[in-house]
N, C-alpha and C positions, 0 to 999 in steps of 0.2 A: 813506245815503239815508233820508230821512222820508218817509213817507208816511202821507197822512189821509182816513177814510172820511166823510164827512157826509151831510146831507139829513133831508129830515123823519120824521116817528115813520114806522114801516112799513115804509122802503126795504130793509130787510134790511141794515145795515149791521155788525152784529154779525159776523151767518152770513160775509158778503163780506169781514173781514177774518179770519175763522179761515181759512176758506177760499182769500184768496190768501196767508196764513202760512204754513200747510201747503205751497200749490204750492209757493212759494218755496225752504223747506226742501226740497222733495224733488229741487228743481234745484241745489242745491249750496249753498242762500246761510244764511248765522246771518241767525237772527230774531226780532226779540223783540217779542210782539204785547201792545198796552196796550188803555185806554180809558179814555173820561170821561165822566163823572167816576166817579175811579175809579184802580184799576194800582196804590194804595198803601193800606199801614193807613190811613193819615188820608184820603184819600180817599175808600174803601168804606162809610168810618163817615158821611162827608157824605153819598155816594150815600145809604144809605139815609135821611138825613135829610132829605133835598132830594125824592127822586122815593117814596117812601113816605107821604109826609102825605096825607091827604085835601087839606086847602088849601093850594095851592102859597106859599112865601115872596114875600115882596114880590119887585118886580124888581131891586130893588138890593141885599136878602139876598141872592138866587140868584146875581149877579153875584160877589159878595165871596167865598160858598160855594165856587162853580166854580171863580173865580180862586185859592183856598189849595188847594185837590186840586190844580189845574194846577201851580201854582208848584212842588207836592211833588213831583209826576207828574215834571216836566223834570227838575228837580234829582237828585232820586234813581233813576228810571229812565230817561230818555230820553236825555238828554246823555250819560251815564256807559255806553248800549249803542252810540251811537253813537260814540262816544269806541273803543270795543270795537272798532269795525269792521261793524257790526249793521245789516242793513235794520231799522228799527222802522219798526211798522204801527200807527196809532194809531185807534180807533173813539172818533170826532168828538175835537176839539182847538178851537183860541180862534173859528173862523167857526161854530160853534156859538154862541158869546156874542154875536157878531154878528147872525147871522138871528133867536135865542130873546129876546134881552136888546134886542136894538136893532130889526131889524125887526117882531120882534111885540110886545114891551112898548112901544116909544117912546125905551129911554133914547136918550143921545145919541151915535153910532159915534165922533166921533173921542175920548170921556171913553171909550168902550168900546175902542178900539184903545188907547188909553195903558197901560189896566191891564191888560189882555191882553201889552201889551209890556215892564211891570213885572214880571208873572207868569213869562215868559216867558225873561227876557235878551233878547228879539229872535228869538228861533230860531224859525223858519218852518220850515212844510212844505215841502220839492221837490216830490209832488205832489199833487195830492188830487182825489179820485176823489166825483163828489156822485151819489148816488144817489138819481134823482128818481121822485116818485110825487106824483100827486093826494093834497090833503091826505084827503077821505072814503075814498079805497083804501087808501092806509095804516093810518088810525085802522080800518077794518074790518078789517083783517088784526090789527094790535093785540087789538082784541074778542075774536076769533074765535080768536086763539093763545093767550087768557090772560093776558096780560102788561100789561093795562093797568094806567098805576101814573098819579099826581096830576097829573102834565105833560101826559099824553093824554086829560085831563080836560077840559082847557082850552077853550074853544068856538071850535066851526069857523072863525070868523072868524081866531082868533090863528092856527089852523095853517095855515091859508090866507095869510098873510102872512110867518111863517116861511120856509114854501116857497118864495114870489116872494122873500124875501129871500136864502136861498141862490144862485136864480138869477139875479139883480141883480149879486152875489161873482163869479159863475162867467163872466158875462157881462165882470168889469171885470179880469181877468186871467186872459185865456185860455190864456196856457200852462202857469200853473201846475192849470189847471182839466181833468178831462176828465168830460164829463156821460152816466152812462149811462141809460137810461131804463129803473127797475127793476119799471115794471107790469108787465114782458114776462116771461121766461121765467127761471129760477135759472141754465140753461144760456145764455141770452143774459147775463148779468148776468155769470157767471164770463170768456165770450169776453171781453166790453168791458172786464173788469179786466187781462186779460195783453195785450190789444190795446192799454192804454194804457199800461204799463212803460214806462220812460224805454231809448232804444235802450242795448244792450248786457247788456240785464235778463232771463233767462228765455227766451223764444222770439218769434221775430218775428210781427209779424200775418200774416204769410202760411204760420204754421205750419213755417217753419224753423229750424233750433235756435243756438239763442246759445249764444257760449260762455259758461260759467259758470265760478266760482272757481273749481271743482275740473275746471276743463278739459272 
């Protein structure tokens, strides 16, 4: 099972996949939690190259960027834990290049879905979880934690577009999509994450217990 966290800067997407890692672990399941860009030496070295600068890279560097940490990401961690038997949890994967690169730059989705699918081999998420917020509640929460880096620089307009681009995704394939709304509470945010496990995952919405690998 893959699983992927997304949404714009602020949602807590980070925090939401340690944290349904951990649940997961503690109901019986292997997991192996990534992110992006990022999960690899070549990876961390882009992150810092890519979200450290003062002025963000063209839209078409960041694309190429993303896409080599990603290509690294699957090849060397993602496939080979799934390969494992592994839930991986991945914080943000290719509908990031989508809402960042194509809804808020302009390039173009379906040149942005090719190299995503080059990057990639084809391997999609089963399901993925968008953790939505107003683009200003986010970027305030960003501020306010510290954590602002060249991406969250970007003017409100881009991340206001972002945003509707994520939900545009979420809108055009609803089953792979489950949308929580993470203004609200960390404790709402953890519910919507086990309420939306694929059946047989963890525990049921109605707080009864699944079976798990280890029975």
């Amino acid at each position: 099972m893959f699983i992927t966290l997304e949404g714009p800067e602020g949602g807590g997407k980070s925090e939401g996949a340690r944290w349904l890692g951990a649940w997961l672990v503690g109901h019986g399941y292997p997991v192996t939690l990534t992110r992006e860009p990022g999960g690899t030496v070549l990876g961390e070295r882009l992150r810092d190259v890519v979200l450290a600068a003062e002025t963000p890279p063209s839209p078409l560097a960041a694309l190429l960027l993303f896409s080599a940490s990603r290509a690294e990401l699957v090849q060397s961690v993602i496939r080979p834990a799934l390969d494992a038997g592994h839930l991986v949890i991945c914080d943000r994967y290719v509908d990031s290049t989508l809402a960042y690169q194509g809804f808020g730059d302009g390039l173009p989705l379906d040149e942005l879905r090719a190299v995503n699918h080059l990057a990639t081999g084809g391997l999609a998420p089963d399901v993925t979880f968008l953790l939505d917020v107003p683009a200003e509640v986010g970027l305030k929460r960003r501020a306010d934690g510290g954590e602002w880096n060249g991406m969250d620089a970007r003017n409100l307009a881009f991340h206001r577009r972002v945003r509707e681009g994520f939900l545009t995704l979420a809108r055009e394939d609803p089953p792979r999509w489950r949308v929580i709304d993470a203004s609200i509470t960390r404790d709402h945010v953890r519910d919507a994450l086990i309420a939306g496990l694929p059946a047989g995952i963890g525990v049921a919405g109605n707080g009864e217990a699944r079976p798990t690998r280890d029975g």
